[in-house]
C-alpha positions in Angstrom: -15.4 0.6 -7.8 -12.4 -0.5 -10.6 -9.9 1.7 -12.4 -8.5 0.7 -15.5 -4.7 1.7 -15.6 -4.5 -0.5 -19.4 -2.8 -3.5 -20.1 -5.1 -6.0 -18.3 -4.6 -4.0 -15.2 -6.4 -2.8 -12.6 -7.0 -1.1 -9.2 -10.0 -2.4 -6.8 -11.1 -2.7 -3.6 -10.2 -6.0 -1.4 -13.0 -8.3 -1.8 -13.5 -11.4 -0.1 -12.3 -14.2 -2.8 -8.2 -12.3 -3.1 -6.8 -14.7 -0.1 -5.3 -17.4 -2.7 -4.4 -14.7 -4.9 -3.0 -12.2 -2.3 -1.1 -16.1 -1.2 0.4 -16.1 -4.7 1.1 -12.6 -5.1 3.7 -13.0 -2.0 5.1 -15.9 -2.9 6.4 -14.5 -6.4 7.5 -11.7 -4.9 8.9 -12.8 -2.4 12.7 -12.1 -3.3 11.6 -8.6 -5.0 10.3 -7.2 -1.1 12.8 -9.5 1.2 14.6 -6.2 1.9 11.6 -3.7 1.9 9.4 -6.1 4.5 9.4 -7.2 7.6 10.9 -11.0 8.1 7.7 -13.4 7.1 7.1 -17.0 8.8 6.3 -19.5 5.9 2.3 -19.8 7.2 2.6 -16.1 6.1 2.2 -17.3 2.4 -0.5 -19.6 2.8 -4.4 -19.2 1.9 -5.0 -19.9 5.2 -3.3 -17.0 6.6 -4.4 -14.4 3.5 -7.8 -15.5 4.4 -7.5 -14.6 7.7 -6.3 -11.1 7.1 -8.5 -10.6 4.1 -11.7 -11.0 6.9 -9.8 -8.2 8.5 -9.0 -6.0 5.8 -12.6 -6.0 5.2 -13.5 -5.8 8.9 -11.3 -2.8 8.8 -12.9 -1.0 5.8 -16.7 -1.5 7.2 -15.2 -0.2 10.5 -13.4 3.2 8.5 -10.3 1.7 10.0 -8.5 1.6 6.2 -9.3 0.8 2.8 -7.3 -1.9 1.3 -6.6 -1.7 -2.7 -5.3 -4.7 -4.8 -3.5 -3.9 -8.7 -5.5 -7.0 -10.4 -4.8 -8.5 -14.3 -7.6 -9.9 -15.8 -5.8 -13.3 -15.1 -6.8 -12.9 -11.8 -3.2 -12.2 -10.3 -2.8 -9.6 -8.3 0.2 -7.4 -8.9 0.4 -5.0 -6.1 -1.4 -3.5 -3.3 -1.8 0.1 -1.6 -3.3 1.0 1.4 -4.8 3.5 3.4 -4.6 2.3 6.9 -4.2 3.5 10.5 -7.4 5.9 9.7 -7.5 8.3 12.5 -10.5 11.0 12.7 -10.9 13.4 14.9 -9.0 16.5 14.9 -7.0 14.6 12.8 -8.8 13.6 10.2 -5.5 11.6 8.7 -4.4 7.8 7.7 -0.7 5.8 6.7 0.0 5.1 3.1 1.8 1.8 2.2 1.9 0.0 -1.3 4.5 -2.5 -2.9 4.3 -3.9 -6.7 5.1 -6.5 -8.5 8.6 -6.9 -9.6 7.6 -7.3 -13.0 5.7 -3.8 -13.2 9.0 -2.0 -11.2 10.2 1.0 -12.6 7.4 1.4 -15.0 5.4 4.1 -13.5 2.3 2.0 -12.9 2.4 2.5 -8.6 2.8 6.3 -9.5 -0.5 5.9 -11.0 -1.8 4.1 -8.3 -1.1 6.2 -6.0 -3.0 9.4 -7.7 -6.0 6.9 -8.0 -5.3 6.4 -3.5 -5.0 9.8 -2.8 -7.7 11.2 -5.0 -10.3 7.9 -3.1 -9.0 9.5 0.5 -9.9 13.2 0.0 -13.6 12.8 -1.9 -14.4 8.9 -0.2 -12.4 8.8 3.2 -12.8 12.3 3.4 -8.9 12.8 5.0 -7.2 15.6 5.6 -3.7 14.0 5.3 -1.7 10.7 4.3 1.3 10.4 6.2 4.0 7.5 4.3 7.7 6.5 5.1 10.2 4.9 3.4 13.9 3.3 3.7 15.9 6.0 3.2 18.0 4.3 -0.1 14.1 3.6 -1.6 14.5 6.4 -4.2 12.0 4.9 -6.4 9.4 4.7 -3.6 10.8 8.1 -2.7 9.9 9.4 -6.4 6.3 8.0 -6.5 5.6 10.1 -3.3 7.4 13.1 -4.7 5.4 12.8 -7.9 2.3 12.7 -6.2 2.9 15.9 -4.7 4.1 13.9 -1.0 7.1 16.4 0.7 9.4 14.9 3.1 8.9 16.1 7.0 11.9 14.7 8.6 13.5 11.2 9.4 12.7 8.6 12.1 15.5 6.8 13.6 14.5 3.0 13.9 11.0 3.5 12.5 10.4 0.2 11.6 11.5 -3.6 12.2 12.1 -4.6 8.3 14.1 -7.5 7.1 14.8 -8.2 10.7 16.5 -5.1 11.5 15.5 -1.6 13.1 15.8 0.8 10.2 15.7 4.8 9.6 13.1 6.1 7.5 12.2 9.2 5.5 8.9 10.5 6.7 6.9 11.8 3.9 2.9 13.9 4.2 0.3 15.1 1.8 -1.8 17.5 2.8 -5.5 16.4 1.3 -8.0 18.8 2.4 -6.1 22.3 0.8 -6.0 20.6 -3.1 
């Protein structure tokens, strides 16, 4: 399964040769999502190490645990990812949304996008009820892909997350799947 967004690029599943790719994809970026990630040890940008969690990304999807997407070129980079992860069934029927993109494609709409492609794979393929995301609370552009993809904000969490070394507040965002 592979959407054409234009441009050379495109949205797919994980598959099992991304590792040096994913490796790469980092490393260029790694400036661009210093301040949006957690603090990475240098074996985080190995092949080795992407290898490692590709096997579990795909572990993960055969499970139902999450679905793991990667924004390809035809070059074979890969310029982003978003992910459905955290899949929790149940009375819950609901999952987390994360995604970054290359700084290169920033501010162009591309993740926005994406993100339709996401939501629109967990209602008819995941079958969710909900997607549940959070952001920093100064990440208005990550804030406006949400919003445009009909996300509303449900309250802030105080020292949500450990990112760039730090415990940081975040916006908490929810779509609601099963009602559209």
């Amino acid at each position: 399964m592979t959407f054409d967004l234009g441009d050379g690029i495109r949205l797919r599943l994980v598959d099992h040769g991304d590792a040096e790719a994913y490796a790469a994809a980092y490393d260029v970026n790694r400036a661009h999502l210093a301040y949006w990630d957690p603090v990475r040890d240098e074996s985080f940008y190995t092949v080795e190490w992407h290898n490692g969690l590709v096997t579990q990304y795909l572990r993960d999807h055969a499970d139902g645990r999450a679905a793991r997407f990667v924004l390809t070129h035809d070059d074979g980079r890969i310029l982003g990812v978003a992910n459905v992860t955290n899949i929790v069934r149940g009375a819950f029927h609901s999952a987390d949304l994360g995604y970054w993109i290359d700084a290169s494609l920033a501010g162009r709409g591309v993740m926005t996008r994406v993100i339709a492609i996401v939501i629109d794979y967990a209602r008819a393929e995941l079958e969710l009820h909900r997607l549940q995301a959070s952001t920093l609370l100064e990440n208005a552009a990550s804030q406006r892909v949400l919003r445009h993809n009909g996300f509303e904000q449900i309250g802030m969490a105080p020292k949500y997350l450990r990112i760039a070394g730090e415990w940081q507040d975040h916006l908490l965002f929810q779509r609601i799947l099963s009602d559209s």
